[in-house]
C-alpha positions as CSV (number, residue, x, y, z in Angstrom):
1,X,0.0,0.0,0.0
2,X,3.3,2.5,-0.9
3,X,0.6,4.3,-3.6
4,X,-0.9,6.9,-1.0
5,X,-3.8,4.7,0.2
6,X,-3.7,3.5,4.3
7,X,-5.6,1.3,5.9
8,X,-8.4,-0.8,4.6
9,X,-10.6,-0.4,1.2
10,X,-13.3,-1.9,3.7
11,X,-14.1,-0.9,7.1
12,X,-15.3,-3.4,9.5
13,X,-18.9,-2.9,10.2
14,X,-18.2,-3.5,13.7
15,X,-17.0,-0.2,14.4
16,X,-19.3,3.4,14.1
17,X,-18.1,6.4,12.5
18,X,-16.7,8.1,15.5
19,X,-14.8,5.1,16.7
20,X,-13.1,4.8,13.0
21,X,-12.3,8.5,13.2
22,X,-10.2,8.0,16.4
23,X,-8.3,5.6,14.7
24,X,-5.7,7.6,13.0
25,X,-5.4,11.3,13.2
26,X,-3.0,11.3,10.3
27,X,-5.5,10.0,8.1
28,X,-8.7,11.6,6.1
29,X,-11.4,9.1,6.7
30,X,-14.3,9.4,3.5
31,X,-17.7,7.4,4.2
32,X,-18.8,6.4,1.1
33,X,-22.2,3.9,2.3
34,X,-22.2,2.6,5.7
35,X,-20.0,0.3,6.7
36,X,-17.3,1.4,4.0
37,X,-15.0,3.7,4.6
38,X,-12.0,4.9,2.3
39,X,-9.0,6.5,4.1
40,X,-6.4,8.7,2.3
41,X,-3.2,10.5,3.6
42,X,-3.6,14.5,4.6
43,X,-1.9,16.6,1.6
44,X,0.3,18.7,2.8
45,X,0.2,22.8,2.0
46,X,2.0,23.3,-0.9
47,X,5.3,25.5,-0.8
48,X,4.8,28.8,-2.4
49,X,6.5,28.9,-5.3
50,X,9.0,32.0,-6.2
51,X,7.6,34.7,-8.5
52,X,9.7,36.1,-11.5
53,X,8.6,38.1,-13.4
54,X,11.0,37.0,-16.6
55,X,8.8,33.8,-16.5
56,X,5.8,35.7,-17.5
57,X,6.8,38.6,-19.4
58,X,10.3,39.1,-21.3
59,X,10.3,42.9,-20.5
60,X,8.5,44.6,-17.7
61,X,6.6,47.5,-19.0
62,X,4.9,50.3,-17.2
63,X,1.4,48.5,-16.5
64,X,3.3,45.0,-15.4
65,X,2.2,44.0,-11.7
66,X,-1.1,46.7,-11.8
67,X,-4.8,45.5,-11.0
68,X,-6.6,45.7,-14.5
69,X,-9.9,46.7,-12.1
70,X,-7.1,49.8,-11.3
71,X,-7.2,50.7,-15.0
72,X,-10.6,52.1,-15.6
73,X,-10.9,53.6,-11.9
74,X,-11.0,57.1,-13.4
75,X,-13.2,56.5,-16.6
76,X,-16.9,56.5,-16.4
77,X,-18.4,53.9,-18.4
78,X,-21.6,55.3,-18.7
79,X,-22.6,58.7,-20.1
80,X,-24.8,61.0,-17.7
81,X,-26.8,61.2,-20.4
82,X,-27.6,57.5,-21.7
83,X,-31.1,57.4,-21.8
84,X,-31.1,60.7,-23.7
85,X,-28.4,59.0,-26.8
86,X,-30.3,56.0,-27.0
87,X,-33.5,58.1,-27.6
88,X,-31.4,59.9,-30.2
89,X,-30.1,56.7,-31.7
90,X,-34.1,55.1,-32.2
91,X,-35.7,58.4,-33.8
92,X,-32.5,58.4,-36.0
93,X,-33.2,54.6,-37.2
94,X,-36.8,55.3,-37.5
95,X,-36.4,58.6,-39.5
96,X,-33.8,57.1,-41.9
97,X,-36.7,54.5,-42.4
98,X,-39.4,56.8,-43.0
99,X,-37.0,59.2,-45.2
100,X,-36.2,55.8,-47.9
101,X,-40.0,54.9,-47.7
102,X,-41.2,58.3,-48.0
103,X,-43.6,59.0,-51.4
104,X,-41.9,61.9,-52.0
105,X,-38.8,62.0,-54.0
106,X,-36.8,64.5,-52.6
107,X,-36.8,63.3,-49.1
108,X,-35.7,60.1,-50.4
109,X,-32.6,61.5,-51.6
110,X,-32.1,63.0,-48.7
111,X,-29.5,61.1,-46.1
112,X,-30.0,61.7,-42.2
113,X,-26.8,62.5,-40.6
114,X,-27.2,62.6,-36.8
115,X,-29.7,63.2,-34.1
116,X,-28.9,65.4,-31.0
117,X,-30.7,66.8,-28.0
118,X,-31.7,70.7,-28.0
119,X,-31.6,71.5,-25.2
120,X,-33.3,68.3,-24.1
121,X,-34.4,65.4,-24.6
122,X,-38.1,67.2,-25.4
123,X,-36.5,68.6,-28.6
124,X,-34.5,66.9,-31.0
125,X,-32.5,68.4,-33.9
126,X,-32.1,66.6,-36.7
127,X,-29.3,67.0,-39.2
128,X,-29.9,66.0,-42.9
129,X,-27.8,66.2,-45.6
130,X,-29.1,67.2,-49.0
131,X,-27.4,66.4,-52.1
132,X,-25.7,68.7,-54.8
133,X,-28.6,68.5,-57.1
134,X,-31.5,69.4,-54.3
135,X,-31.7,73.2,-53.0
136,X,-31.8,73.6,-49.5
137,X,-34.6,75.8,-49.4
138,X,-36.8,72.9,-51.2
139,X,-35.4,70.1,-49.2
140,X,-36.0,72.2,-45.7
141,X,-39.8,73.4,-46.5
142,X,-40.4,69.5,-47.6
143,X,-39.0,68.5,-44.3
144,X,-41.5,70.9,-42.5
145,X,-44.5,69.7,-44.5
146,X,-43.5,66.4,-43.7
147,X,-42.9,66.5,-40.3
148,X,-46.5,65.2,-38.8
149,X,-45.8,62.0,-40.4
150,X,-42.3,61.9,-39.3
151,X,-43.4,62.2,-35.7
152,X,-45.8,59.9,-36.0
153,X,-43.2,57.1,-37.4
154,X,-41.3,58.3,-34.5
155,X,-44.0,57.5,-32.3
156,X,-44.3,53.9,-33.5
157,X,-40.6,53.2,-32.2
158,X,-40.1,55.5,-29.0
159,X,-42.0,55.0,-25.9
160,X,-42.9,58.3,-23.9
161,X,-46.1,60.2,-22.7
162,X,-44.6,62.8,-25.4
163,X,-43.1,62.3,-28.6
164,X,-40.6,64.8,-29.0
165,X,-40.6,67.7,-30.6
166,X,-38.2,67.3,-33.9
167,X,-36.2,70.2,-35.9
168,X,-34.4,69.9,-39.2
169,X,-31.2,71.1,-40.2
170,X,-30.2,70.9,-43.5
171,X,-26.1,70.9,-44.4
172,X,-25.4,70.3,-48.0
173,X,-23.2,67.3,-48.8
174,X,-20.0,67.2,-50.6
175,X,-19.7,64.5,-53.1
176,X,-16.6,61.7,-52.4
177,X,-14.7,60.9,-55.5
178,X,-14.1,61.6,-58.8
179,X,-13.3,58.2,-59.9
């Protein structure tokens, strides 16, 4: 029995628990079903082992031996204002949606930009940007007769008491390549 294992694989019924547990201190007694007990030797704490630091890394840098939990200590992860962008980033799906499927062919060609809050979340301004072939002044009053049906879309996707109120600003586009 040199392979770790002392005393007996079974137990004499004869004895109880407690009597088999007085038996030998130096041992780790298991009950498996009654009457069969399985003894094992105690392991022994394991040294520590020494620490270099040319095992893990072959040059130590600035950030070697820091708490990654320390890194983002400083950083916020979450805006103040989270609710307000994610508002911002539905009525900018949904109006990109209703632009495309619009009937009318000017606010088709149209491309939204970006959504922002002004001042608040009650009032949105939306920036569009009109191609080289569409006036602004045309694109702009077809935006304002549209915009009833724009806040309705809006209303489909964003769930408030209030839909908010929406205001379009129209920056003309520039066009990419020549190619």
């Amino acid at each position: 029995m040199g392979d770790g294992w002392i005393g007996f694989d079974l137990f004499p019924k004869a004895y109880s628990s407690t009597a088999a547990l007085r038996i030998s201190r130096a041992a780790r007694i298991d009950l498996c079903e009654p009457g069969f007990l399985l003894m094992t030797k105690r392991k022994r704490p394991r040294k520590p082992r020494s620490f270099r630091w040319e095992d893990v890394c072959g040059k130590l840098g600035t950030d070697d031996g820091i708490d990654p939990r320390e890194w983002l200590r400083g950083v916020k992860r979450n805006p103040k204002n989270r609710k307000t962008m994610q508002l911002c980033h539905q009525v900018e799906r949904e109006l990109s949606f209703a632009l495309s499927a619009s009937p009318d062919a000017v606010l088709q060609e149209l491309s939204l930009m970006v959504v922002t809050p002004a001042p608040h979340a009650g009032h949105l301004k939306v920036t569009i940007g009109v191609p080289p072939g569409i006036p602004s002044a045309v694109a702009q009053s077809r935006l304002v007769e549209a915009t009833g049906h724009l806040r309705a879309e809006m209303a489909r996707v964003v769930s408030r008491r209030k839909v908010p109120e929406i205001t379009f600003e129209c920056l003309p586009l520039t066009p990419t390549g020549t190619g």
